[in-house]
Wavefront OBJ file of the C-alpha trace (Angstrom):
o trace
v 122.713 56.748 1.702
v 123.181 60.538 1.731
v 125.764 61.570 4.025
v 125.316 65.682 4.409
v 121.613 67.308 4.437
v 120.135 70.496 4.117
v 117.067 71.058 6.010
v 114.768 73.926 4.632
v 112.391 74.443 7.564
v 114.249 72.386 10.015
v 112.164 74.210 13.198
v 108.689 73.162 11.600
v 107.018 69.485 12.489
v 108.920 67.642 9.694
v 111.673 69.454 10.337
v 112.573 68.680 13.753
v 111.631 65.031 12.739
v 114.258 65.100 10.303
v 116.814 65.977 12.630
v 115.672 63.287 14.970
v 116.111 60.712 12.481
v 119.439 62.216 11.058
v 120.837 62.425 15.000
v 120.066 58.214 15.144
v 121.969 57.822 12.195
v 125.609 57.246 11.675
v 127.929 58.905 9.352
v 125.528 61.488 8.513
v 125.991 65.368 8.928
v 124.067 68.464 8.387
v 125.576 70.893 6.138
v 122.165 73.942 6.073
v 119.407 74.199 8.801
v 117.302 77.173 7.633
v 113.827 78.468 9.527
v 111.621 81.323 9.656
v 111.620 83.204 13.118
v 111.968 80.535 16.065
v 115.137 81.788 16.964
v 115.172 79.960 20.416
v 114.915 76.295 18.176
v 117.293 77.208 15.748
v 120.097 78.434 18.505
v 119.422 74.672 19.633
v 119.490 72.857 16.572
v 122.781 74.495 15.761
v 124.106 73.767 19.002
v 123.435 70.345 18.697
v 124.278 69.677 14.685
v 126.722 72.533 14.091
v 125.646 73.269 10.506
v 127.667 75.021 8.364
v 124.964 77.616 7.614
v 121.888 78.783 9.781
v 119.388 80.850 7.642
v 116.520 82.883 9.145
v 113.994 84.640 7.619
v 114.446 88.320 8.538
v 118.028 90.220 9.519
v 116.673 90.704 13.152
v 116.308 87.125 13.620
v 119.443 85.820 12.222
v 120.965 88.619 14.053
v 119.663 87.198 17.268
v 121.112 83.727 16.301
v 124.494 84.944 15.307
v 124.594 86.636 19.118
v 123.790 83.310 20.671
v 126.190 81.135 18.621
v 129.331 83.320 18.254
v 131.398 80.523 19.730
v 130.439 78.334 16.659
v 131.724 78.130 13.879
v 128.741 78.515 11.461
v 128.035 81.180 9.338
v 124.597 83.302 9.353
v 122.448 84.278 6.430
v 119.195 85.352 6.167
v 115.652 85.866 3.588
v 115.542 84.464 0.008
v 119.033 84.730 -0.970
v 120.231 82.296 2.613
v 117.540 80.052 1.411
v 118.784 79.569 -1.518
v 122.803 79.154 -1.042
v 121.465 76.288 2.151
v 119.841 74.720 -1.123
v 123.091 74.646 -3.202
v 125.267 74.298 -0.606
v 128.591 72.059 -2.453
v 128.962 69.967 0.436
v 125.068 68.958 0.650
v 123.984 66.161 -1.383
v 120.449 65.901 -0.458
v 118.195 68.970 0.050
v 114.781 68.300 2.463
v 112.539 70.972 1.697
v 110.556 71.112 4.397
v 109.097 75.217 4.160
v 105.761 75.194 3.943
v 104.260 77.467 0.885
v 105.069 78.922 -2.129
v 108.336 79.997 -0.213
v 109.564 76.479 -1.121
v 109.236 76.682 -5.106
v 112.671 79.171 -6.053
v 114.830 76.693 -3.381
v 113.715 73.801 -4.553
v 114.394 74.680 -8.494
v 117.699 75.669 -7.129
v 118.703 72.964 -5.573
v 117.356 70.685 -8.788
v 119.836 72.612 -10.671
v 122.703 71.991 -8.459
v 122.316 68.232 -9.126
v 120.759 67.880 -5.498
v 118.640 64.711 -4.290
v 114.975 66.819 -2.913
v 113.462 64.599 -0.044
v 110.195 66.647 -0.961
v 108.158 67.642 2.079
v 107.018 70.995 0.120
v 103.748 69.726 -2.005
v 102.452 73.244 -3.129
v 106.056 73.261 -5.213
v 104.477 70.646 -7.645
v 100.984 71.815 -7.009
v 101.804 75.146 -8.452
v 104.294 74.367 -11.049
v 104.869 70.649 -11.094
v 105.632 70.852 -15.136
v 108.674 72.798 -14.509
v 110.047 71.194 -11.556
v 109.439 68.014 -13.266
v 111.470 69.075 -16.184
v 114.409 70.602 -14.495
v 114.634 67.542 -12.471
v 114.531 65.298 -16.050
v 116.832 67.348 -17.473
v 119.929 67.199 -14.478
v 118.858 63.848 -13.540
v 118.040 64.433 -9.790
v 116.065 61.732 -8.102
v 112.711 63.411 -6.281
v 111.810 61.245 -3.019
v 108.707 62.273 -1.506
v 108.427 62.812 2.287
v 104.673 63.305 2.827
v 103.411 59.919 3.828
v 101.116 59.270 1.223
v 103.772 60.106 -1.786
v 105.848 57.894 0.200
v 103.720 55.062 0.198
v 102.938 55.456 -3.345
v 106.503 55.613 -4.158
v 107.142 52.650 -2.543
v 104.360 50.727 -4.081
v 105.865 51.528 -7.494
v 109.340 50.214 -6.781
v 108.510 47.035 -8.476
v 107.121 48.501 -11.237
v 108.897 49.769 -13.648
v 106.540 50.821 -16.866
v 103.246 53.426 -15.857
v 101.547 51.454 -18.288
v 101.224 48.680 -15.737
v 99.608 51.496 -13.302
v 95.429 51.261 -13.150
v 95.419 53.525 -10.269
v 96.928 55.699 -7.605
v 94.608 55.511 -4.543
v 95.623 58.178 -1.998
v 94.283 57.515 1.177
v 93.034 60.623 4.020
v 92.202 60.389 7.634
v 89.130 62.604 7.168
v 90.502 64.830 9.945
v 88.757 65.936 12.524
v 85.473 66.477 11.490
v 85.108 63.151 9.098
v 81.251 62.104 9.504
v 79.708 65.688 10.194
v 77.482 67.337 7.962
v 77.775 70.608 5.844
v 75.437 72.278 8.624
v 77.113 71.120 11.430
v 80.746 72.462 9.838
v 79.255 76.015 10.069
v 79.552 76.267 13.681
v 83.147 74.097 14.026
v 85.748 75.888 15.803
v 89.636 76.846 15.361
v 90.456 74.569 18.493
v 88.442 71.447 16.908
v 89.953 71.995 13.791
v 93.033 71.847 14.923
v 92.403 68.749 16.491
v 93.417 66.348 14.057
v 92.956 62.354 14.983
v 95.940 61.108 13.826
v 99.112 63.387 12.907
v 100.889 65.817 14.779
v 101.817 68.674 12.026
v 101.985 72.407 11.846
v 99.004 74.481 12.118
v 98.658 75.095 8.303
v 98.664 71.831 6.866
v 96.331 70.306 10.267
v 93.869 73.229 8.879
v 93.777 71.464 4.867
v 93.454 68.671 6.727
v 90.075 69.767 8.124
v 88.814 70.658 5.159
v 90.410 67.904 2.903
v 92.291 70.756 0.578
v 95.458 68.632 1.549
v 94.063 65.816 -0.151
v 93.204 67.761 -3.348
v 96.722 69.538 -3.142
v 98.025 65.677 -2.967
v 95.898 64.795 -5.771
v 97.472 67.478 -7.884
v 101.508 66.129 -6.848
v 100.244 62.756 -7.500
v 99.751 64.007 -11.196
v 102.870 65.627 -11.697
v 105.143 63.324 -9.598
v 103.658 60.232 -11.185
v 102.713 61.618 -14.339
v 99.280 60.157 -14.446
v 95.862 61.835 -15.458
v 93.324 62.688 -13.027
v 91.054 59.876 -14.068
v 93.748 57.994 -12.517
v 93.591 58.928 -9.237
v 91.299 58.202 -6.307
v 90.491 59.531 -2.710
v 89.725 57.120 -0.125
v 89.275 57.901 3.936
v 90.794 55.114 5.839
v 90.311 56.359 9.634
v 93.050 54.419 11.168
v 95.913 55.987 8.670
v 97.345 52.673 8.626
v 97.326 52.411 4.889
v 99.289 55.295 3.898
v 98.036 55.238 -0.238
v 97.605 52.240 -2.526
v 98.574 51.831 -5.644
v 96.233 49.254 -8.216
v 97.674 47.959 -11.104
v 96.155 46.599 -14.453
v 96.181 42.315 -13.651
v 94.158 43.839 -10.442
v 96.615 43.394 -7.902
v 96.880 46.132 -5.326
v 99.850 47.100 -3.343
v 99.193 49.191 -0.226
v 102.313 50.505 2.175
v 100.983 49.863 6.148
v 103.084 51.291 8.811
v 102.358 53.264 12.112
v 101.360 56.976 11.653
v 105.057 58.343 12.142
v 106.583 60.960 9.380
v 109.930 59.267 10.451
v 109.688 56.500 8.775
v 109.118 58.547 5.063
v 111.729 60.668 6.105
v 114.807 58.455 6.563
v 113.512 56.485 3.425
v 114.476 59.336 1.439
v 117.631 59.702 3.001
v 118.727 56.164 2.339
v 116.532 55.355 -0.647
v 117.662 52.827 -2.383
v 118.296 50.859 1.142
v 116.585 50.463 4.154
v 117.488 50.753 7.532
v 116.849 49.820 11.170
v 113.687 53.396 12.211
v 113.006 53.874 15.261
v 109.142 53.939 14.549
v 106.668 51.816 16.699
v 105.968 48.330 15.082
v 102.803 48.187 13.368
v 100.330 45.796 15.233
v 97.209 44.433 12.643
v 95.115 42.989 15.377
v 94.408 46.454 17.033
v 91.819 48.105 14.819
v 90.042 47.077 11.747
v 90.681 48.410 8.506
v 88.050 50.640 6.890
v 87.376 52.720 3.667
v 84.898 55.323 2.092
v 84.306 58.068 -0.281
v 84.691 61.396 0.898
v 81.636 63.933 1.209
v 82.376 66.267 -1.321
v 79.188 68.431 -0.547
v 80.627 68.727 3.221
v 84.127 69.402 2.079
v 83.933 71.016 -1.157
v 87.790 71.908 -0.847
v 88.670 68.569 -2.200
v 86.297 69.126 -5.352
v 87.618 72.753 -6.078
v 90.670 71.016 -6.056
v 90.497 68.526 -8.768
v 88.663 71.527 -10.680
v 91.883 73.059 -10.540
v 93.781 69.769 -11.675
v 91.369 69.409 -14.391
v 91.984 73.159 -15.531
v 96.228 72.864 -14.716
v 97.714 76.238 -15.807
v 97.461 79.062 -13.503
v 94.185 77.502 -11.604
v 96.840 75.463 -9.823
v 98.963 78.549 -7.723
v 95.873 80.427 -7.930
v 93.978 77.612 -5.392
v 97.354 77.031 -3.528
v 98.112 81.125 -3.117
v 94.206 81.315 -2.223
v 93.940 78.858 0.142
v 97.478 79.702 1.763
v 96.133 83.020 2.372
v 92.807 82.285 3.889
v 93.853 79.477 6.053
v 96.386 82.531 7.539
v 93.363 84.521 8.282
v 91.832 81.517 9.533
v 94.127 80.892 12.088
v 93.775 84.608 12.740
v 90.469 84.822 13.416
v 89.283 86.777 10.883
v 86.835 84.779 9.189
v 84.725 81.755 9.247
v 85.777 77.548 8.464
v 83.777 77.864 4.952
v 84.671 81.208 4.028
v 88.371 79.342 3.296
v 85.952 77.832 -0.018
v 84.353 80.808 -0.379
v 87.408 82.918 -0.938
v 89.389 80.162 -2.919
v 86.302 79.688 -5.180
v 86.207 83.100 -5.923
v 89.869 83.495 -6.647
v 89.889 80.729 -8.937
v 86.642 82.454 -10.865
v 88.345 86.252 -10.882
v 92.132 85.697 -11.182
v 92.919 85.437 -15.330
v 93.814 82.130 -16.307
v 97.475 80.991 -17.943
v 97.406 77.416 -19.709
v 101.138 77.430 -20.304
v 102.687 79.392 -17.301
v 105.863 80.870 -17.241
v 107.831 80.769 -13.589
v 106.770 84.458 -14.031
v 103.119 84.408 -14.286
v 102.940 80.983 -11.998
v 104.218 83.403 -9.338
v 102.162 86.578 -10.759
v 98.990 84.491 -10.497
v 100.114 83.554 -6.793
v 100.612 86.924 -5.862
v 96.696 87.872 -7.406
v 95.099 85.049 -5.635
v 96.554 86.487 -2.345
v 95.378 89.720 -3.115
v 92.135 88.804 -3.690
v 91.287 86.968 -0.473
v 92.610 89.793 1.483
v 90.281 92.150 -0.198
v 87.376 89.798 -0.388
v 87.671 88.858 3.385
v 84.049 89.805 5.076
l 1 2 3 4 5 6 7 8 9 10 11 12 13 14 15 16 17 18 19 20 21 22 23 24 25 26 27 28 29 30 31 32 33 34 35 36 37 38 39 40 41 42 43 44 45 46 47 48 49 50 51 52 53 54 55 56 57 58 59 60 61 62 63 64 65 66 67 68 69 70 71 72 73 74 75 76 77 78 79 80 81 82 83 84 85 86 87 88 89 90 91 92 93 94 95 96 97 98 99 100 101 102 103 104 105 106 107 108 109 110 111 112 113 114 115 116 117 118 119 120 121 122 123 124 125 126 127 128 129 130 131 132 133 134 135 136 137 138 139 140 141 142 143 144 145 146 147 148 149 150 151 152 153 154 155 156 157 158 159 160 161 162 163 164 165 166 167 168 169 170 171 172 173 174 175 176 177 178 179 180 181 182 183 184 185 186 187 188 189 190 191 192 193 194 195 196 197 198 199 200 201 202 203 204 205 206 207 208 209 210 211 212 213 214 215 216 217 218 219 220 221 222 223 224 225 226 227 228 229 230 231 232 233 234 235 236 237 238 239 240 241 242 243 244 245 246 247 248 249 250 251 252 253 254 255 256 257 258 259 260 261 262 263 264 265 266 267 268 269 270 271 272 273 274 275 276 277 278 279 280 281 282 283 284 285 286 287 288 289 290 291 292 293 294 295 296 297 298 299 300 301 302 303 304 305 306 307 308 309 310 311 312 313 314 315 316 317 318 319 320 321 322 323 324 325 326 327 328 329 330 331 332 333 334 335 336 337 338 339 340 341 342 343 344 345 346 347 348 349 350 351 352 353 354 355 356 357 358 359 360 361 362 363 364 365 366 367 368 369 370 371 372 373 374 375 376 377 378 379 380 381 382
């Protein structure tokens, strides 16, 4: 079991989750809390976990935290530099990243290096350069436990298994979100209030917006590749409503292993905090008799997301941070108001066609290609 964590994102949905589960259990500490601007949150997470670093995102915010917890003794940092130093913290031993973005990638690869355990909550790190972290984790032999529920579940189906030869397939399963069942007319007129409605999950207002559109599936597809080193011939998308079944992994003699629990990032979360054991989570018991089970393909002409997605895997390179950067930056606008459900395709499609492609990306040009794709939905934007 881990006994000192550092949170990256620790005011965000899986963040606060995190702490829950690390305030129910015993004998463990929290060395790094870092966040972007929610000052009020992060004055009461350090109240209540006295970290040994708080890390904000601008000097104005960690200024206003440093006024409030004077009395503590915790040190204040702030922007790229305080996210990195919570990552490589000595006295940490497990790292959750928990950021959501492409902020997540230069922490991350820090932490890797420091010989940290990642309880990975931060997908578009693998999604956008999965090779690398893959091989800096090989290379200083740092265990990767994913957090998201459905790299969890896979995960955990694998523990038995100990050659990917024996794999047939990696079936991640998806809600559908909130508008599972309408039709590609019907989508044009969906609002920001119904797409943030999601059935299920309670999550931040990025990742409930991929949900809506099923680009968190595709991003999921792509980790699934570079967590599990598979090919994308090996993976498959199934919606399962009742998010019950949380993925499912098929193996070659037919048998299928699925991991079932309640809806509750908790559970994923203190699993990578005690991984190899389990403990007593406080998660609601699972009960089988209280809604059937159910499957289906996705509607890829209705949510095209998830098929520019596995374009992208297909392609791998720079079409990988060029769909994540894209798609970052027009689910902002999005959520601004300043353009329309399917004009998130319309401006990731595009980016993917105009931004040069890289089949062997440096760190450099991964984040080069990044920055382009942003650049290109904010000029594109009708």
């Amino acid at each position: 079991m881990m006994k000192k964590i550092s949170i990256l994102g620790s005011t965000g949905s899986i963040g606060r989750q995190s702490l829950d589960v690390i305030s129910r259990m015993s004998g463990v500490q929290v060395a790094a809390l870092t966040a972007g601007t929610s000052v009020d949150r992060m004055v009461e997470q350090c109240r209540q976990f006295v970290p040994e670093l708080a890390v904000m995102a601008t000097k104005e915010a960690a200024d206003q935290v440093a006024a409030q917890v004077y009395d503590l003794p915790i040190r204040i940092s702030y922007g790229e530099e305080g996210l990195v130093e919570a990552a490589t913290m000595e006295s940490a031993d497990c790292v959750i990243t928990a950021v959501v973005g492409m902020l997540g990638l230069k922490p991350t690869l820090a932490a890797i290096r420091a010989g940290k355990r990642i309880g990975l909550a931060n997908k578009e790190t693998l999604v956008c350069a999965g090779e690398l972290v893959m091989a800096e984790a090989k290379k200083h032999n740092v265990e990767i436990v994913p957090v998201d529920s459905e790299h969890s579940a896979i995960f955990q189906c694998l523990m038995g298994s100990h050659d990917k030869r024996e794999v047939k397939k990696i079936i991640l399963t998806c809600s559908g979100g909130p508008f599972f069942g309408k039709t590609k007319e019907e989508l044009k007129s969906v609002t920001k209030a119904d797409a943030l409605k999601h059935p299920n999950w309670k999550m931040g207002a990025k990742i409930t917006i991929d949900c809506s559109t099923l680009m968190n599936k595709g991003l999921e597809v792509i980790e699934a590749m570079r967590l599990y080193d598979v090919p994308l011939e090996q993976i498959q998308v199934l919606i399962h409503r009742q998010s019950i079944v949380h993925s499912m992994v098929e193996f070659v003699d037919g048998a299928v292993m699925a991991q079932m629990g309640s809806p509750d990032m908790r559970l994923p979360i203190q699993l990578a905090l005690t991984y190899p054991e389990r403990t007593v989570c406080p998660v609601e018991p699972l009960d089988l008799t209280a809604a059937p089970l159910t499957f289906c393909h996705p509607d890829l002409e209705a949510f095209p997301c998830l098929r520019l997605a596995m374009d992208a895997a297909k392609q791998g390179g720079t079409a990988c941070p060029v769909l994540n950067g894209a798609n970052e930056q027009a689910v902002a606008m999005y959520l601004d108001d300043q353009i329309g459900f399917y004009d998130i395709y319309d401006l990731v499609r595009g980016a993917m066609d105009t931004v040069p492609f890289v089949q062997n990306p440096t760190l450099e040009q991964i984040l080069d290609a990044d920055a382009a794709a942003r650049a290109y939905v904010r000029s594109n934007a009708k």
